[in-house]
PDB file of N, CA, C and O in Angstrom:
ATOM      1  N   UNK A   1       0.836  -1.186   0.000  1.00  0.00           N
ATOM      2  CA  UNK A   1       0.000   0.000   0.000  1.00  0.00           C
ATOM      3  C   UNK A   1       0.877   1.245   0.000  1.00  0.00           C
ATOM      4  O   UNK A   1       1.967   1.443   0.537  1.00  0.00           O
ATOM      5  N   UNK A   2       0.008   2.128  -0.843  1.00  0.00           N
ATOM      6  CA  UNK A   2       1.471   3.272  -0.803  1.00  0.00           C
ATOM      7  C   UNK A   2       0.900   4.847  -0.294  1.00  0.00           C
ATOM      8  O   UNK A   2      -0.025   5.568  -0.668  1.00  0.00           O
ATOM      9  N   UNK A   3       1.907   4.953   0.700  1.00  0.00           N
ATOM     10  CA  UNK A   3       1.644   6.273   1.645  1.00  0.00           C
ATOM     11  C   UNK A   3       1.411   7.230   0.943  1.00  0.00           C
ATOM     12  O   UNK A   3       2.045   7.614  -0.040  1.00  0.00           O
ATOM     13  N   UNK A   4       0.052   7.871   1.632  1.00  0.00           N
ATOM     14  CA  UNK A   4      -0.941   9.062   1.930  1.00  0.00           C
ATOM     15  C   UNK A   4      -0.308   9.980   2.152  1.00  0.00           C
ATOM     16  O   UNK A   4       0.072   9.883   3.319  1.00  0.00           O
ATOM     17  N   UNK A   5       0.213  11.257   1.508  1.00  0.00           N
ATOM     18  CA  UNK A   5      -0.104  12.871   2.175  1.00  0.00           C
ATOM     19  C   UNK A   5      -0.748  13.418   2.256  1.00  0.00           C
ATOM     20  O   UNK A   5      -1.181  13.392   1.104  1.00  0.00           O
ATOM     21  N   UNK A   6      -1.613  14.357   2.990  1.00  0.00           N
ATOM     22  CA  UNK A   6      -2.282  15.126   2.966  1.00  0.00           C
ATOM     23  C   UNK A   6      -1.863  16.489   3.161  1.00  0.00           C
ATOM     24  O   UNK A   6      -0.878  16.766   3.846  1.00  0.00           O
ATOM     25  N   UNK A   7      -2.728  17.530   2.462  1.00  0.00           N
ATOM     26  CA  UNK A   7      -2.154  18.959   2.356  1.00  0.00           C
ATOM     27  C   UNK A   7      -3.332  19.658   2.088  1.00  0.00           C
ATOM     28  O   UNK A   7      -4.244  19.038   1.542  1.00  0.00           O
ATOM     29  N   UNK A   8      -3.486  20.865   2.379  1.00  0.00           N
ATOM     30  CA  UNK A   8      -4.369  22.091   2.024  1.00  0.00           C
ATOM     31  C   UNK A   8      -3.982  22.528   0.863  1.00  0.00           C
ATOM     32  O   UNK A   8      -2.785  22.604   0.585  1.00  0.00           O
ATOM     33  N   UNK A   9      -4.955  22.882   0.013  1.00  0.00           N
ATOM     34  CA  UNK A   9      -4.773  23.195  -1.166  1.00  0.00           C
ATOM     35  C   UNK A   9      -5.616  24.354  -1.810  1.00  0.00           C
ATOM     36  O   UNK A   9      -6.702  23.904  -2.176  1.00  0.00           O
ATOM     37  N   UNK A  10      -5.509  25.401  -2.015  1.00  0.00           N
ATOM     38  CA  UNK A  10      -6.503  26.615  -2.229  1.00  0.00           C
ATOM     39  C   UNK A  10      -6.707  26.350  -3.832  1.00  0.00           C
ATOM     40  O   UNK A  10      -5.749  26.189  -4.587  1.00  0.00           O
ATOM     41  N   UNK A  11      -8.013  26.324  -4.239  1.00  0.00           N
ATOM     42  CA  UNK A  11      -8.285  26.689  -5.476  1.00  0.00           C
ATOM     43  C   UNK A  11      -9.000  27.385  -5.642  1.00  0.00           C
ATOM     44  O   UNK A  11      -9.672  27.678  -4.653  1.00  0.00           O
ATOM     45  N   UNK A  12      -9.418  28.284  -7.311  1.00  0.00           N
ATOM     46  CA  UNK A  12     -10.533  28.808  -7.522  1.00  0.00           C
ATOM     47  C   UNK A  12     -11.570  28.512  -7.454  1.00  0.00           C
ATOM     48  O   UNK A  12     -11.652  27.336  -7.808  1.00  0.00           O
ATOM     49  N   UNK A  13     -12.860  29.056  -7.086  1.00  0.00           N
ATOM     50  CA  UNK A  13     -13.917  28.612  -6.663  1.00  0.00           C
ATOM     51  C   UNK A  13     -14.757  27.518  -8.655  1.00  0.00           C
ATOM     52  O   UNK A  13     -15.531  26.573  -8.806  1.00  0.00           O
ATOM     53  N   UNK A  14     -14.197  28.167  -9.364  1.00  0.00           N
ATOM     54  CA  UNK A  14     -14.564  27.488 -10.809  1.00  0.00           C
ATOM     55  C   UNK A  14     -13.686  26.099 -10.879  1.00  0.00           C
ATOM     56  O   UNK A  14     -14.151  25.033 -11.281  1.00  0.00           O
ATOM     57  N   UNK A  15     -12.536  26.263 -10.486  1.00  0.00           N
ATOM     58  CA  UNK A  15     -11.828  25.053 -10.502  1.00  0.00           C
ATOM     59  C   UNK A  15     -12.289  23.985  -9.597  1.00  0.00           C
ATOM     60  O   UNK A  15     -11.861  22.862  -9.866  1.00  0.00           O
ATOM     61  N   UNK A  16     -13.233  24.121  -8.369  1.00  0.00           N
ATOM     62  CA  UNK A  16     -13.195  23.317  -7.816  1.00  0.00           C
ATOM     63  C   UNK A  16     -15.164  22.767  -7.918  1.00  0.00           C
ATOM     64  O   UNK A  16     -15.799  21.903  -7.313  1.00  0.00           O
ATOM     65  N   UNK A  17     -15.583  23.866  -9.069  1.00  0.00           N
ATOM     66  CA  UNK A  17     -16.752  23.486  -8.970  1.00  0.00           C
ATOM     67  C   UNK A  17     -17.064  22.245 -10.011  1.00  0.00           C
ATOM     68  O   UNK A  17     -17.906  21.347 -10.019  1.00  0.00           O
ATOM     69  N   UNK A  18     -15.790  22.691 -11.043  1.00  0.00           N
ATOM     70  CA  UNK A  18     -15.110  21.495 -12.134  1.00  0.00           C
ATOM     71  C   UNK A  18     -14.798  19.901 -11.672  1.00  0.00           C
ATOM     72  O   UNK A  18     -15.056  18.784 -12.120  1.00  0.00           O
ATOM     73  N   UNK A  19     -14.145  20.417 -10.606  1.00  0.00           N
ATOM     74  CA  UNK A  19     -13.614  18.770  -9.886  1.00  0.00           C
ATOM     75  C   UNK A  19     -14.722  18.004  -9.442  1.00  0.00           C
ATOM     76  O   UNK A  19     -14.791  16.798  -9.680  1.00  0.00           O
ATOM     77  N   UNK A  20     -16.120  18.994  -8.432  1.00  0.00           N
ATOM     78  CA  UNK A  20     -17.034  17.837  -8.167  1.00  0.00           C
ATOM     79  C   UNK A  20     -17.543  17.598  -9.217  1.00  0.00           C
ATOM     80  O   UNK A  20     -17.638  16.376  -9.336  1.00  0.00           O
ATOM     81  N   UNK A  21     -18.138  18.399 -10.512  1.00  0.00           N
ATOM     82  CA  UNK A  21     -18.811  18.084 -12.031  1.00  0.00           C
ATOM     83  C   UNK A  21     -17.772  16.337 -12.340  1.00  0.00           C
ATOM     84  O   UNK A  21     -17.909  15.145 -12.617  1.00  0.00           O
ATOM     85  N   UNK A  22     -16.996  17.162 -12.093  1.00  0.00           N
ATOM     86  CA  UNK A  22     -16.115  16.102 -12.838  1.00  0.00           C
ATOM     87  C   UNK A  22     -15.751  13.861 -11.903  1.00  0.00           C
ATOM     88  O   UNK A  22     -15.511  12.682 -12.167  1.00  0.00           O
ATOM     89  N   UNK A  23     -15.989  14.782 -10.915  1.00  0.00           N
ATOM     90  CA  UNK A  23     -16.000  13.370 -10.028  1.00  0.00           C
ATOM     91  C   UNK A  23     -17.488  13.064  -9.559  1.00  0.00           C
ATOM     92  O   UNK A  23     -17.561  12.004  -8.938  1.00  0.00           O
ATOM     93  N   UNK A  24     -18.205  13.469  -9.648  1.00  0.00           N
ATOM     94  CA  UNK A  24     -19.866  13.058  -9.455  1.00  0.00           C
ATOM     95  C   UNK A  24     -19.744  12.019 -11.018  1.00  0.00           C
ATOM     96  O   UNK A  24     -19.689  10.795 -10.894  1.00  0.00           O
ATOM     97  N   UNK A  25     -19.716  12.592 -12.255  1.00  0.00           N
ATOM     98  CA  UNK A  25     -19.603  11.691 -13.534  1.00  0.00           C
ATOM     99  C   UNK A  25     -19.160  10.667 -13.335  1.00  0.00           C
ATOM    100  O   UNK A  25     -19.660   9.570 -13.584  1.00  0.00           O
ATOM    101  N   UNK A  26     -18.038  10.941 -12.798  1.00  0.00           N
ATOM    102  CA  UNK A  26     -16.888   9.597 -12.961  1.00  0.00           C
ATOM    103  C   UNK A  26     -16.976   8.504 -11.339  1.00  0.00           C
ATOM    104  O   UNK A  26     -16.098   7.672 -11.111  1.00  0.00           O
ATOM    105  N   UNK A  27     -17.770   8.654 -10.701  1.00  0.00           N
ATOM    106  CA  UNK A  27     -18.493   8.019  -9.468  1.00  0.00           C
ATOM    107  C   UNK A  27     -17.082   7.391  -8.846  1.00  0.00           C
ATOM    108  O   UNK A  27     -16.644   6.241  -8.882  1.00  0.00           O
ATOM    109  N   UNK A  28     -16.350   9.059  -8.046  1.00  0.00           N
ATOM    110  CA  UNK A  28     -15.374   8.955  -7.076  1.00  0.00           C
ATOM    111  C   UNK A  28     -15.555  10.231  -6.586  1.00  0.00           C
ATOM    112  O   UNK A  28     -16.355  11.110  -6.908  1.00  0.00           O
ATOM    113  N   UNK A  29     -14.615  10.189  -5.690  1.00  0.00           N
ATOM    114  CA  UNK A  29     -14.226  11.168  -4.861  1.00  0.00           C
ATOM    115  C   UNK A  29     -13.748  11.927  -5.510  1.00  0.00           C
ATOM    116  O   UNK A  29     -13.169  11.672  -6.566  1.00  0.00           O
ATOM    117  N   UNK A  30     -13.958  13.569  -4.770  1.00  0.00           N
ATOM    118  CA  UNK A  30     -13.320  14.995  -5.349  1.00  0.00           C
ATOM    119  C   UNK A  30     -11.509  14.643  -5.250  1.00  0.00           C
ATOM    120  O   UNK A  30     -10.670  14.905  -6.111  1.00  0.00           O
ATOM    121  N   UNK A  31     -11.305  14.015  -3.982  1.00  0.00           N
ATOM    122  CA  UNK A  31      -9.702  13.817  -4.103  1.00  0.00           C
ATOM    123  C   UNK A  31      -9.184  13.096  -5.004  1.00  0.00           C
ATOM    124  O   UNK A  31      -8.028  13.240  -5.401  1.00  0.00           O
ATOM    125  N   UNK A  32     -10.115  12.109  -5.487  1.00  0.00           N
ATOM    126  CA  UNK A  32      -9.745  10.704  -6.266  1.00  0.00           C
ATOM    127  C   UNK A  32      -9.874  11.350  -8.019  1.00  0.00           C
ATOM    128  O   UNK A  32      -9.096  10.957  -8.889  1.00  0.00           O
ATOM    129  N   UNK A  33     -10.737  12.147  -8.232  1.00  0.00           N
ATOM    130  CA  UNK A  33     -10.354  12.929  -9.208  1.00  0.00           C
ATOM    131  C   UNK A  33      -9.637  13.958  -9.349  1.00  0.00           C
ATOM    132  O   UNK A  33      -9.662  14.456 -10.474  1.00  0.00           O
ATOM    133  N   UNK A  34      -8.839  14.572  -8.383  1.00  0.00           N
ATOM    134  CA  UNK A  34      -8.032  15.077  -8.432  1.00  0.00           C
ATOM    135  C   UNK A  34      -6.581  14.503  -8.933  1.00  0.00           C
ATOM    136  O   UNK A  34      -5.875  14.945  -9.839  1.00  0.00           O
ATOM    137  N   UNK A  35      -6.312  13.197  -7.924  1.00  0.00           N
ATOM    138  CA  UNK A  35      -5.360  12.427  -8.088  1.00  0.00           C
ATOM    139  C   UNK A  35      -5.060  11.955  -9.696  1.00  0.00           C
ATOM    140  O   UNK A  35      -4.092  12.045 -10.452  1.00  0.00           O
ATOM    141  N   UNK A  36      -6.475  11.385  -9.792  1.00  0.00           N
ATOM    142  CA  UNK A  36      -6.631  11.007 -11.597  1.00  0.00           C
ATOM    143  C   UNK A  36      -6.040  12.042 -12.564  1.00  0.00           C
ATOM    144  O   UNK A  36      -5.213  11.606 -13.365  1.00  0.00           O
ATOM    145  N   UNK A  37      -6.293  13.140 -12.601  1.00  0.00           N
ATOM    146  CA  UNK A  37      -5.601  14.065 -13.041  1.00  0.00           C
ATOM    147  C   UNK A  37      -4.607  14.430 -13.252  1.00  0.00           C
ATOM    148  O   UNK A  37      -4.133  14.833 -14.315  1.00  0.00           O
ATOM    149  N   UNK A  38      -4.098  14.320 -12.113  1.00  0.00           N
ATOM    150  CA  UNK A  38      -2.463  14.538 -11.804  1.00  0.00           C
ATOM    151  C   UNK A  38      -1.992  13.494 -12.414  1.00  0.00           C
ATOM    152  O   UNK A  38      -1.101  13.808 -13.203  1.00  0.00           O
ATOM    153  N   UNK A  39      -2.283  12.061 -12.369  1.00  0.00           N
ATOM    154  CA  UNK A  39      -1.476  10.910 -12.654  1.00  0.00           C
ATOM    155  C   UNK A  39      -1.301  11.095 -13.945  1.00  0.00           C
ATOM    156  O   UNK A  39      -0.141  11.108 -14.358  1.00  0.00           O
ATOM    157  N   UNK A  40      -2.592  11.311 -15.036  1.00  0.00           N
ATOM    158  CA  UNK A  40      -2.696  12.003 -16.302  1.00  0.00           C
ATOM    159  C   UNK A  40      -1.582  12.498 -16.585  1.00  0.00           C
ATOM    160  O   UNK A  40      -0.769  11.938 -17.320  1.00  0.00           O
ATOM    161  N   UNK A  41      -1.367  13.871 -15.910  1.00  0.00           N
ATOM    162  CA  UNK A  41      -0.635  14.851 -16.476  1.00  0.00           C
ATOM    163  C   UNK A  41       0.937  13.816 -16.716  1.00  0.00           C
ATOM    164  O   UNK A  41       1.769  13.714 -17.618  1.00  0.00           O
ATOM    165  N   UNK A  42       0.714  13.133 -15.241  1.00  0.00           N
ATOM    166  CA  UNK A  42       2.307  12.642 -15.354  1.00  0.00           C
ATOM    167  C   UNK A  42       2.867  11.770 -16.373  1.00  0.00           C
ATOM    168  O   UNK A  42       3.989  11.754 -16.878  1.00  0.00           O
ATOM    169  N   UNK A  43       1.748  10.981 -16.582  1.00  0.00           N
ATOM    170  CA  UNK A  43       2.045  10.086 -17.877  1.00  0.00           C
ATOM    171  C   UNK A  43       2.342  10.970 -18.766  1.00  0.00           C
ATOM    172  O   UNK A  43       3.488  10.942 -19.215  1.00  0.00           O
ATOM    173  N   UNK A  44       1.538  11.833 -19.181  1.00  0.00           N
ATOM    174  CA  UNK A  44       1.597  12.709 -20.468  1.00  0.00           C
ATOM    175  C   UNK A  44       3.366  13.056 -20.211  1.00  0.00           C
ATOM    176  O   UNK A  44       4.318  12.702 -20.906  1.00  0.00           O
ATOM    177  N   UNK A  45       3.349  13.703 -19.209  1.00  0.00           N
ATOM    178  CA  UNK A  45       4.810  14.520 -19.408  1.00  0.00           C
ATOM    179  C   UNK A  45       6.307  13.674 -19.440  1.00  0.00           C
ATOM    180  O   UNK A  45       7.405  14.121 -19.773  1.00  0.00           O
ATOM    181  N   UNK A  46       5.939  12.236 -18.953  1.00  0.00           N
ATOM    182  CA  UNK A  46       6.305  11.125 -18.806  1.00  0.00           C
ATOM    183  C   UNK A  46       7.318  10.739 -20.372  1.00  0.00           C
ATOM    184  O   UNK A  46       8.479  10.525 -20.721  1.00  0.00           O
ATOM    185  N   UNK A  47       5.932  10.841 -20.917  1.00  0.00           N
ATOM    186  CA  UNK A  47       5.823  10.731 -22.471  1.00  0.00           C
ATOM    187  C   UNK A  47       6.707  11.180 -23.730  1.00  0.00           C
ATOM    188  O   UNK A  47       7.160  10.628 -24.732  1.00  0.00           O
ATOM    189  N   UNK A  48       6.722  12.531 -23.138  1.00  0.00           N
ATOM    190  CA  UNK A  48       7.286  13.541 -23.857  1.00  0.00           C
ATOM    191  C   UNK A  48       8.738  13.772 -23.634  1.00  0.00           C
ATOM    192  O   UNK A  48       9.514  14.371 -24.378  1.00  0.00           O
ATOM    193  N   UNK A  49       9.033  13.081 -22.248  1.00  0.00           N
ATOM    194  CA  UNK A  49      10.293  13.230 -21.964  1.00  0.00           C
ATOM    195  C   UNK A  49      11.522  12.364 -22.865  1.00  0.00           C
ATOM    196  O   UNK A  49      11.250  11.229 -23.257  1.00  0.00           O
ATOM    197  N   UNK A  50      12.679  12.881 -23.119  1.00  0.00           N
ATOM    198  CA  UNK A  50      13.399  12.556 -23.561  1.00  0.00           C
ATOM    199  C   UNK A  50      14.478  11.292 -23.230  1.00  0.00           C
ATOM    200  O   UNK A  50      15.436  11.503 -22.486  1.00  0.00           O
ATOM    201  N   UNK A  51      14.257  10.004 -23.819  1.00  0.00           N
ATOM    202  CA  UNK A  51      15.073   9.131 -23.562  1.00  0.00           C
ATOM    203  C   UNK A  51      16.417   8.805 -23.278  1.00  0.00           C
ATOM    204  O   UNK A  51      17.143   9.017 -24.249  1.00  0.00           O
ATOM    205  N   UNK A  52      16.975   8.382 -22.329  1.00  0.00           N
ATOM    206  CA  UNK A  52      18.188   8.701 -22.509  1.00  0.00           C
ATOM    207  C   UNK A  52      19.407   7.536 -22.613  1.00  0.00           C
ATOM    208  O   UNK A  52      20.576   7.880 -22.789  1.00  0.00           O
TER     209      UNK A  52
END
């Protein structure tokens, strides 16, 4: 199992009205679509990175 941080996180009130839109759809949690996101991005940038 792999360790939990937790942190405060300020967003815009549009950004975060996005995240529940967006995690009510996808039947998880506001954090759990948050996370999804992020993991996203990382693959993506993952991606793009240069082999070495």
């Amino acid at each position: 199992m792999q360790q939990q941080v937790q942190f405060k996180l300020n967003i815009p009130t549009d950004v975060k009205s996005w995240v529940e839109e967006k995690a009510l759809a996808n039947l998880r949690s506001q954090g759990a679509e948050i996370v999804a996101c992020l993991r996203e991005k990382m693959q993506a940038a993952d991606a793009h990175r240069p082999q070495s």
